[in-house]
MARVO-598256 format. One record per residue (C-alpha): residue number from 1; x, y negated, z. Coordinates in steps of 0.02 Angstrom, whole numbers, padded with zeros to 5 digits. Each point is the difference from the previous one (the first is absolute). Layout:
{node NUM,{X,Y,Z}};
...
This chain:
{node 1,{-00024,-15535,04897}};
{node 2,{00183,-00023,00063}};
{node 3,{00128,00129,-00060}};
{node 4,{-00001,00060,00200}};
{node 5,{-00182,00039,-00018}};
{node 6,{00014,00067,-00144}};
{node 7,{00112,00145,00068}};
{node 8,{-00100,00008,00145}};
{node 9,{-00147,00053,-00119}};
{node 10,{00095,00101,-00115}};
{node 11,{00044,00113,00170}};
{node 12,{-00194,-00004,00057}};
{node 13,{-00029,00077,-00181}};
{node 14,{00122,00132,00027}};
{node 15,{-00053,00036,00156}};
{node 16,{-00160,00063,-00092}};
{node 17,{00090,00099,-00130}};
{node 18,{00099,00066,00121}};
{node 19,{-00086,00154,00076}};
{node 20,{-00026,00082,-00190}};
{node 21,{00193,-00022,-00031}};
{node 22,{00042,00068,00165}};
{node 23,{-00124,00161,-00028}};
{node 24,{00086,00003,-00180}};
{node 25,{00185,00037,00100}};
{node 26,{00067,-00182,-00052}};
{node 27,{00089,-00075,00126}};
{node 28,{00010,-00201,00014}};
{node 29,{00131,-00138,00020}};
{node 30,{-00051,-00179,-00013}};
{node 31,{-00098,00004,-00178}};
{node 32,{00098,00166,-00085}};
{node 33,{-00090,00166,00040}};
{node 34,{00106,00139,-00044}};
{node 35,{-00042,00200,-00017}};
{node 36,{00139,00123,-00037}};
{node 37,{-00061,00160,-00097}};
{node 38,{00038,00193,00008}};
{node 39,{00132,-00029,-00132}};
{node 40,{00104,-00148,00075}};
{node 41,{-00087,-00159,-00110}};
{node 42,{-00075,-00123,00075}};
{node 43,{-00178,-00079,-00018}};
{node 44,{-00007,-00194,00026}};
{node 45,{-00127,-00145,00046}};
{node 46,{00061,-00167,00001}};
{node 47,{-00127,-00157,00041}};
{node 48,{00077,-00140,-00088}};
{node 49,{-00076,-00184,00034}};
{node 50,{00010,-00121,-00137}};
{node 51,{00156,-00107,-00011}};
{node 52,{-00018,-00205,00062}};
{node 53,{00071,-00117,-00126}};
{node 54,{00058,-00153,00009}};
{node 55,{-00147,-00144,-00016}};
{node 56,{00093,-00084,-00153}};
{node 57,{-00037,00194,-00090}};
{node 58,{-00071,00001,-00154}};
{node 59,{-00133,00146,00003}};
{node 60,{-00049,00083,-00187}};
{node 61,{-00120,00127,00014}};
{node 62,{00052,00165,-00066}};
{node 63,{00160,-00059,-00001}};
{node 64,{00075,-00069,00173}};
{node 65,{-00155,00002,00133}};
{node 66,{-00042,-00074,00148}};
{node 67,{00008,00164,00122}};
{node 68,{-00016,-00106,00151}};
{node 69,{-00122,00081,00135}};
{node 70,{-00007,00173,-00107}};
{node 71,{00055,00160,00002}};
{node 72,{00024,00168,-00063}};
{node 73,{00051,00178,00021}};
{node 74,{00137,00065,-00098}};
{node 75,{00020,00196,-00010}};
{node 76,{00178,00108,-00030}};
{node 77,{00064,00147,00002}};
{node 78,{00194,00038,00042}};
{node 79,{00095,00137,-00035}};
{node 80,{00178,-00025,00073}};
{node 81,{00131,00049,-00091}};
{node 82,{-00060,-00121,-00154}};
{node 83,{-00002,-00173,00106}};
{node 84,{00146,00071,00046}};
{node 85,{00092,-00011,-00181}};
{node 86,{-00126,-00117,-00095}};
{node 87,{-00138,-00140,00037}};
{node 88,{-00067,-00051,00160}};
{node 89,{00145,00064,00114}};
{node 90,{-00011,00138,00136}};
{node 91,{-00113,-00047,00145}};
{node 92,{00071,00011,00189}};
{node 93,{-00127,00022,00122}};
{node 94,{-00152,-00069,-00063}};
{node 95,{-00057,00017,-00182}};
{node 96,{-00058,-00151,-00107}};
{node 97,{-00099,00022,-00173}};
{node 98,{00174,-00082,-00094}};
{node 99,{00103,00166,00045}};
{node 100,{-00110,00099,-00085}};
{node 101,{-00014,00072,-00182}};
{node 102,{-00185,00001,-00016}};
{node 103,{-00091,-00162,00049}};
{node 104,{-00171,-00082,-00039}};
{node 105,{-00132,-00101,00102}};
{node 106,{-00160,00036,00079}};
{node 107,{-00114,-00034,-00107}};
{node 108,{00117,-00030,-00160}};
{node 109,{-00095,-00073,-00136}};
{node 110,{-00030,-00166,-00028}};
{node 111,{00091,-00124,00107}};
{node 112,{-00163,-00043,00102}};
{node 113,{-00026,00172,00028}};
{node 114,{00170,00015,00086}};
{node 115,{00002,-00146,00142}};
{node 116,{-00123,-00055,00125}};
{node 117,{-00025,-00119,00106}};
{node 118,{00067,00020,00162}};
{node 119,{-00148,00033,00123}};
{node 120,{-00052,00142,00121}};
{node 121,{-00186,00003,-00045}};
{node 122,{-00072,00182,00006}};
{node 123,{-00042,00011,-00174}};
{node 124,{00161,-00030,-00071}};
{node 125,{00079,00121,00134}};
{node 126,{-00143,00136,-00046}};
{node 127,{00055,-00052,-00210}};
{node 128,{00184,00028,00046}};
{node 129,{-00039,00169,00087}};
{node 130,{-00105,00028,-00162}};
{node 131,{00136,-00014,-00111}};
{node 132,{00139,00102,00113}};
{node 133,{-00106,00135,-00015}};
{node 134,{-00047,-00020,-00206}};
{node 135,{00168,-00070,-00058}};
{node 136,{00149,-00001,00135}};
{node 137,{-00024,00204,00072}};
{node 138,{-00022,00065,-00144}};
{node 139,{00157,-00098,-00105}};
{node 140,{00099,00076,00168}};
{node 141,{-00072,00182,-00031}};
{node 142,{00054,-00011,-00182}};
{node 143,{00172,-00024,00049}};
{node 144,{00045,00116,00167}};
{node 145,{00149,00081,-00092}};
{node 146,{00136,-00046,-00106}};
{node 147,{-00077,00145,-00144}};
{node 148,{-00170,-00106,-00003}};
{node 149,{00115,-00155,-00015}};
{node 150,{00100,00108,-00160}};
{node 151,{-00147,00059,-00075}};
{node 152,{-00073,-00152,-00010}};
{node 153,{00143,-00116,-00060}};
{node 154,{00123,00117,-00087}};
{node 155,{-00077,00014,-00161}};
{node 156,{-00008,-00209,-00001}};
{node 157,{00125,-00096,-00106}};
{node 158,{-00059,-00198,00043}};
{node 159,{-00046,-00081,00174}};
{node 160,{-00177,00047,00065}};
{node 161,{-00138,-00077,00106}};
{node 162,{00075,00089,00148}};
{node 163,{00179,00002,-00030}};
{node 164,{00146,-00100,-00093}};
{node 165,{00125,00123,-00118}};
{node 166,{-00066,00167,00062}};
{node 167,{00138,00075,-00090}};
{node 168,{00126,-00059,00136}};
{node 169,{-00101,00053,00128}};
{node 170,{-00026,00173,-00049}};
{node 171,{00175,-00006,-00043}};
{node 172,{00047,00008,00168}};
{node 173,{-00133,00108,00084}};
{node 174,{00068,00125,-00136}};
{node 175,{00189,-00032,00060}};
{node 176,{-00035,00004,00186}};
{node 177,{-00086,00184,-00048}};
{node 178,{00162,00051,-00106}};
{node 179,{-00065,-00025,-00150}};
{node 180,{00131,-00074,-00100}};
{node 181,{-00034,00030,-00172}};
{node 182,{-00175,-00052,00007}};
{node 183,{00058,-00170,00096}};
{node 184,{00124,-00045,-00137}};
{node 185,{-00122,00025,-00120}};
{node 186,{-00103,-00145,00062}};
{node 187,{00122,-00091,00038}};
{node 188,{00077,00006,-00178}};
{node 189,{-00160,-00036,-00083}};
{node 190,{-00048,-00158,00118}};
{node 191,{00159,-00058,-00040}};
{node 192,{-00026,00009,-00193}};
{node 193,{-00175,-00041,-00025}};
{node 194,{-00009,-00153,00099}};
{node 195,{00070,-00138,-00074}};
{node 196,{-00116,-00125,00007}};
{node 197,{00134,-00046,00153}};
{node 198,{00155,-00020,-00075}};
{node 199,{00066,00041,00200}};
{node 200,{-00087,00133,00011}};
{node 201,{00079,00145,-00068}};
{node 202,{00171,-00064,00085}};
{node 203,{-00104,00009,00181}};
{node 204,{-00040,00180,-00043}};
{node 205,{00177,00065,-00062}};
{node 206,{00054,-00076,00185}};
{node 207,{-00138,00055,00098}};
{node 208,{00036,00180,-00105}};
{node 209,{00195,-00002,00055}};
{node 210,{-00053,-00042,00183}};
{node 211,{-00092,00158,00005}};
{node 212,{00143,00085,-00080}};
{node 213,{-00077,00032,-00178}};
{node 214,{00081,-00056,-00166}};
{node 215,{-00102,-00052,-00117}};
{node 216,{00014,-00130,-00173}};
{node 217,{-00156,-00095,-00051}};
C-alpha cells in the first residue's frame, strides 16, 4: 500500500471513530482531537502513522522497528502554563500530545499492543472504540483539573509512567496558584536529588530564576 493510500485509510478509520469523539465534546483537526475541560487543560488524541525509513535501514526489533504501514494513538493532557515554562512548548491553536505533561498510548503495554496496522476493517474500529471507552475516557476523567493532576503527582520524587519530573510540573501549577513556598520547595529538592544528570540541577536553578524563585541545589 502506497504512503497516499495509506492516509487515505488512516482517514476512513477515523471516520469511524469519529462520531464517539464528537459525542465525547472533542473537536478534530487533521489526526489531533482536542477537548478543553471546565478548568482550562486540555485533553488530546493524536493518530500517529509509523515513520518510512530509508530502504538501506537496518531494522532491530525492540530496538529501531520497521513502523511502516502502522499506527497508533497517543494520549495527553496539557495544562498551559507548564508547556509554557518547561517541556513540550505552549500549543497555538491546535494541541498535539508533545505539549502536554501527561502522555501515554492507547493501549500502552507491550510494543505490539500499541501500533496497528493501518486498515479500516470494522473490527479494529469496534477494538479502538473498545479501548476509548476502557483506557482513553477514563485516563481523561482522572485528570479534568489541575488538583487531580497535584494529587496525583505531588507526592512523586522520580519520572512516572504518565509523566517526566512531576516535581517541575507541580512546581508550576503551584506558582501559577500563588503558591510560592510550596513551588520552591520542589524545585529545590529536584534540583538536589537528581544528579544522575550532571545538567540537571543547573536546568532547574534557571528554569527556577525564570519564574522568579531563588533557589541553590
Amino acid at each position: 500500500m502506497t504512503k497516499s493510500a495509506l492516509a487515505s485509510t488512516l482517514d476512513q478509520l477515523q471516520q469511524g471513530l469519529d462520531p464517539l469523539l464528537r459525542e465525547s465534546g472533542f473537536g478534530k483537526s487533521n489526526r489531533t482531537y482536542n477537548r478543553t475541560t471546565a478548568d482550562g487543560l486540555a485533553h488530546v488524541i493524536d493518530f500517529q502513522m509509523g515513520r518510512f525509513d530509508p530502504p538501506d535501514t537496518t531494522h532491530i526489533p525492540g530496538l529501531r522497528e520497521n513502523l511502516y504501514g502502522l499506527f497508533s494513538v497517543n494520549l495527553g493532557v496539557y495544562v498551559p502554563e507548564v508547556a509554557r515554562h518547561h517541556g513540550g512548548g505552549e500549543a497555538k491553536s491546535v494541541v498535539h500530545d508533545h505539549n502536554c505533561c501527561i502522555r501515554t498510548r492507547l493501549g500502552r503495554g507491550t510494543r505490539r499492543e500499541s501500533w496497528w496496522k493501518i486498515s479500516a476493517d470494522e473490527p479494529l474500529v469496534t477494538q479502538l472504540l473498545q479501548r476509548f471507552q476502557n483506557e482513553a475516557f477514563p485516563l481523561f476523567q482522572r485528570f479534568e483539573n489541575r488538583d487531580q493532576i497535584l494529587n496525583e503527582f505531588q507526592t512523586a520524587t522520580d519520572n512516572t509512567d504518565l509523566m517526566l519530573v512531576p516535581r517541575i510540573v507541580c512546581a508550576i501549577i503551584l506558582l501559577n496558584r500563588g503558591d510560592r513556598e510550596k513551588a520552591r520547595h520542589l524545585l529545590t529538592a529536584q534540583a538536589r536529588d537528581h544528579t544522575r544528570n550532571p545538567h540537571h540541577p543547573a536546568y532547574v536553578v534557571k528554569l527556577a530564576q525564570r519564574l522568579g524563585i531563588a533557589i541553590t541545589p
